[in-house]
N, C-alpha and C positions, 0 to 999 in steps of 0.2 A: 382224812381225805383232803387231798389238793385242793387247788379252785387256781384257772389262771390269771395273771397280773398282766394286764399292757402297761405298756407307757411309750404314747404318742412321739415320736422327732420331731418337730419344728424347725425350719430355718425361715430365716427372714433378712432381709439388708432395706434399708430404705431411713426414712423418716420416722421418729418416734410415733408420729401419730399413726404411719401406717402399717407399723410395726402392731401398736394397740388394736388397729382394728383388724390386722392379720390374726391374733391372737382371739380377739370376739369373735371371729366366725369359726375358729379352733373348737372354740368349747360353745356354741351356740348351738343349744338344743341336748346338751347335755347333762346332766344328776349335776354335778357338780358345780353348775351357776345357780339354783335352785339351794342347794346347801349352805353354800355362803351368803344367800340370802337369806334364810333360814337362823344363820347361827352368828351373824350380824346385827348392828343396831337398824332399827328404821331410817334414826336420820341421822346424821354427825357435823361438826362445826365445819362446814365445806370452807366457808372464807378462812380460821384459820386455819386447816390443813393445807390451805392454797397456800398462805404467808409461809408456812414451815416448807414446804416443798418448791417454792418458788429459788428460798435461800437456799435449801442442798442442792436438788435434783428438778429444777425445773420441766426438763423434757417428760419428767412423768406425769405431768399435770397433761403436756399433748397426749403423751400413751392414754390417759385414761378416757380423753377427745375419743380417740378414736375406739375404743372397747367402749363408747359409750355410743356409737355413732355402730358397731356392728351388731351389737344386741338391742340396738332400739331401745337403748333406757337411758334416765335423762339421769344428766352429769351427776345429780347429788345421789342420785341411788347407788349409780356405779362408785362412785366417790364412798357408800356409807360398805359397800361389799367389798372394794375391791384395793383400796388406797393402804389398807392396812395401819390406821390413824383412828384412833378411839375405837380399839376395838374390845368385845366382850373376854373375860378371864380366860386362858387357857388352863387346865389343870394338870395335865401330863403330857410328857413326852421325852422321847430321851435321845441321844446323837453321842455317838463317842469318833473321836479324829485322833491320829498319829500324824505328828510332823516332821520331819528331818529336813536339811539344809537339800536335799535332794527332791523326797517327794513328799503329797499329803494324800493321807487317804481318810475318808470318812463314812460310817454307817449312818442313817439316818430310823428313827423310829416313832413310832406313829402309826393311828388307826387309817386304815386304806378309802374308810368314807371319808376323812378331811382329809386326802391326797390330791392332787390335780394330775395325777398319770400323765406328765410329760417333760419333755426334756429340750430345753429349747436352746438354740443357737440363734441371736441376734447382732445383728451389727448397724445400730442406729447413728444414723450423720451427729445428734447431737451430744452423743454420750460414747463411750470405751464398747466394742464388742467384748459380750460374752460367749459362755457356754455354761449354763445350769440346771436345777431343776427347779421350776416355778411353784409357787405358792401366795394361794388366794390372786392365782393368774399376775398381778402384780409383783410380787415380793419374789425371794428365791428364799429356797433352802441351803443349799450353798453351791458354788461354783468357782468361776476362772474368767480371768478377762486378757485382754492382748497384749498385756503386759506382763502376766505370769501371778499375776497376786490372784490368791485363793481366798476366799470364807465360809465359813458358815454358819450357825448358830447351834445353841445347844440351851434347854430350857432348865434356869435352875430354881425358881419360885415367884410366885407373886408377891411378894411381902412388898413395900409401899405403894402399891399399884396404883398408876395413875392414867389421867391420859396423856396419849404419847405416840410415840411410832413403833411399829412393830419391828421384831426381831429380825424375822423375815423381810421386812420395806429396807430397813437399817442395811442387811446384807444386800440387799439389791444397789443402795445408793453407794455404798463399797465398791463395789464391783465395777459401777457404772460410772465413777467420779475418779477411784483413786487409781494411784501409778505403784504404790509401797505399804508396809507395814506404818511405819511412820505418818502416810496421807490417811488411812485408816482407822490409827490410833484416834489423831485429829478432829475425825468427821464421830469419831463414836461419842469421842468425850463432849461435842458440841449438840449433837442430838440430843432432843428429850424423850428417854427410854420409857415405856408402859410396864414394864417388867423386868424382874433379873434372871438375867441371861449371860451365860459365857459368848463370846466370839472368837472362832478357830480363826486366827489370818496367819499367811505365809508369801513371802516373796520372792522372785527369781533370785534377789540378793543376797538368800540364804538366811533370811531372820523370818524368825517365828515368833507370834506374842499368843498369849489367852487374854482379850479383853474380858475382864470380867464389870459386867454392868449394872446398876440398879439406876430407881427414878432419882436416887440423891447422889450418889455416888458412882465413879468411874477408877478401877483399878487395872494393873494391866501388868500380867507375869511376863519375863521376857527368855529366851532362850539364842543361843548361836547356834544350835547344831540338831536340839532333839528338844520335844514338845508332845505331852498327852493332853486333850482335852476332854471333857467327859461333862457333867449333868450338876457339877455341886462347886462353891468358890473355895479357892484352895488360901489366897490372901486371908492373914492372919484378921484385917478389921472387918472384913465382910462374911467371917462365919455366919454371927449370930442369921444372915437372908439366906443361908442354906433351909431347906428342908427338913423335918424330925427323923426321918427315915431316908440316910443316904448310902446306907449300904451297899446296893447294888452300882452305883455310880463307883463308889471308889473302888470294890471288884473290878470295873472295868478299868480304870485309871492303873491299879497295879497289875492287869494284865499286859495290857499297854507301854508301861514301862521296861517289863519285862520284854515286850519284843524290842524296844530300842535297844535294850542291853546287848541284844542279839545280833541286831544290827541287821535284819530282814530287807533281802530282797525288793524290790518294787513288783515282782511279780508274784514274791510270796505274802508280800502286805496284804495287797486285792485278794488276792484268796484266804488269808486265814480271818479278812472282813467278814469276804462272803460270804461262806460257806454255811451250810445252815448248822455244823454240828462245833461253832466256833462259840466262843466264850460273849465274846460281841454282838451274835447273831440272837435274834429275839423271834418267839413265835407269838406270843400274848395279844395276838391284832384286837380282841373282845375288851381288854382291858388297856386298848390304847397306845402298848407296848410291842409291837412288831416292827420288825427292819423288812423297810419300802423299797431299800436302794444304798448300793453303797459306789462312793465318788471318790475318785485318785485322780491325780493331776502327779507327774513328772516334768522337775521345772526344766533343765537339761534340753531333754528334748520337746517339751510342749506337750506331752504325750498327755493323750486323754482315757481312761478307762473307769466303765461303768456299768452296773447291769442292775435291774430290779429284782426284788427278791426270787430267792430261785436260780436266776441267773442262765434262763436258756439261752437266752442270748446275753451274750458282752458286745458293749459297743466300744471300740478301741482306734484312737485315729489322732493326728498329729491336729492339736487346734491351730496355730500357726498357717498352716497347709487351709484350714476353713477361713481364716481372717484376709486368705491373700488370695481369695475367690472360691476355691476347691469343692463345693457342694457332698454333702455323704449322701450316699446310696438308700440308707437307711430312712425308713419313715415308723417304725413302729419296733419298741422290743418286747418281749413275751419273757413273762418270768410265772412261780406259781410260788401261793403259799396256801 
């Protein structure tokens, strides 16, 4: 039996802060602030979170001013929910991406109670506009910004876990700080990571890398033309922080490869993403293992296409065209799983 999937549209232009507090009346009074309180610490080192984020990503210290100023909760709480900096272990979750010199396209996977059902288009005075899908209201799962670079993340173990910034935060400051794959690299290898984590990035320049990350170590696969990402590190010294059980990740990895070989369409990528009867596609939501959403970005044209699971609606629109005022029609899409 189905059950439907929303996920919210957001646009927003203005000032980081009121960008944050556009986003706190978004989700205010909703399950989902309530969860990340829940599955969050009480309290976390707000002063140095402040020093780490003041060095990358300043404005988000305003973004969380103002989500803290729309939910009426004081700084350090929104700070221990929403900042995505010390936060508690995640245990699963999976994301598989294809990238070509042309387009990226990515599944995302994960339990539908820690989803933020939304898909936000921002253009802050003090940072790079995006287009993504948010998590823990702060962070992104992955996206695009005005300059054609894409990421996202992909989870592949906890082994040295420390504290640090999230996968998700990391992908946000990507987005919002850099111009290339190269500005990217840069900002990963300089962060201190909580976890290991691949990072999908792609640029209008036609290069693609897999950051692959831990709390000690920073490695980074490179390609010119064609790039799989998936759930497990593929670099010979960072085996041993794989997982015991990576089976299903390289499954995906050599399916993937296989459609590069093929040399797929941009409009047969998105679909053999989405499709629920596709290799990529997960139904396991109970076990953590379901695809939320799957996200393509065509660098060419700017082209943006997306739909939550299910896929009754796709949302399809030139970002470009939103960067240079253009507002979408859309406020809501409907997907089922």
């Amino acid at each position: 039996m189905t059950e439907p999937f929303e996920v919210d549209v957001s646009q927003f232009r203005g000032s980081s802060y009121d960008i944050g507090f556009h986003s706190g009346q978004q989700v205010k009074g909703k399950k989902i602030v309530d969860v990340f309180e829940n599955v969050t610490r009480d309290q976390i080192d707000v002063d140095e979170m402040k020093t780490l984020y003041k060095t990358y990503a300043p404005h988000l210290l305003d973004e969380m001013e103002g989500i803290s100023e729309a939910l009426q909760l004081p700084f350090a709480k929104v700070a221990a929910c929403f900042s995505g900096y010390d936060i508690p272990k995640v245990e699963a979750m999976g994301c598989s991406t294809m990238m070509l010199d042309s387009y990226y396209v990515r599944n995302y996977d994960f339990a539908p109670e820690l989803y933020d059902h939304r898909f936000a288009l921002s253009d802050p005075k003090e940072a790079f506009a995006t287009a993504g899908y948010p998590l823990q209201l702060l962070g992104r799962h992955d996206g695009v910004n005005e300059h054609g670079l894409v990421a996202g993340f992909h989870f592949v173990s906890n082994t040295d876990y420390k504290t640090g910034i999230s996968a998700w935060t990391a992908v946000r400051m990507v987005l919002d700080t850099c111009r290339s794959t190269e500005d990217a690299i840069e900002l990963l290898q300089a962060i201190p990571h909580a976890a290991c984590y691949n990072f999908s990035i792609a640029d209008a320049f036609g290069k693609q890398v897999a950051v692959e990350a831990t709390p000690t170590t920073v490695n980074v696969r490179y390609s010119t033309n064609a790039l799989a990402c998936v759930n497990h590190f593929q670099t010979e010294t960072l085996q041993s922080a794989n997982r015991t059980n990576i089976e299903g990740s390289k499954k995906r990895n050599d399916y993937i490869q296989k459609l590069l070989e093929q040399n797929v369409s941009f409009e047969d990528a998105v679909r053999l993403f989405s499709v629920e009867d596709s290799p990529l596609f997960y139904t396991d939501y109970d076990e953590l293992f379901g695809t939320l959403h799957t996200f393509a970005y065509e660098f060419t044209t700017s082209r943006v296409v997306t739909c939550p699971a299910g896929r009754i609606d796709i949302l399809d629109f030139i970002f470009t065209d939103w960067v240079n005022g253009e507002n979408l029609r859309t406020n809501r899409l409907l997907g089922e799983r």
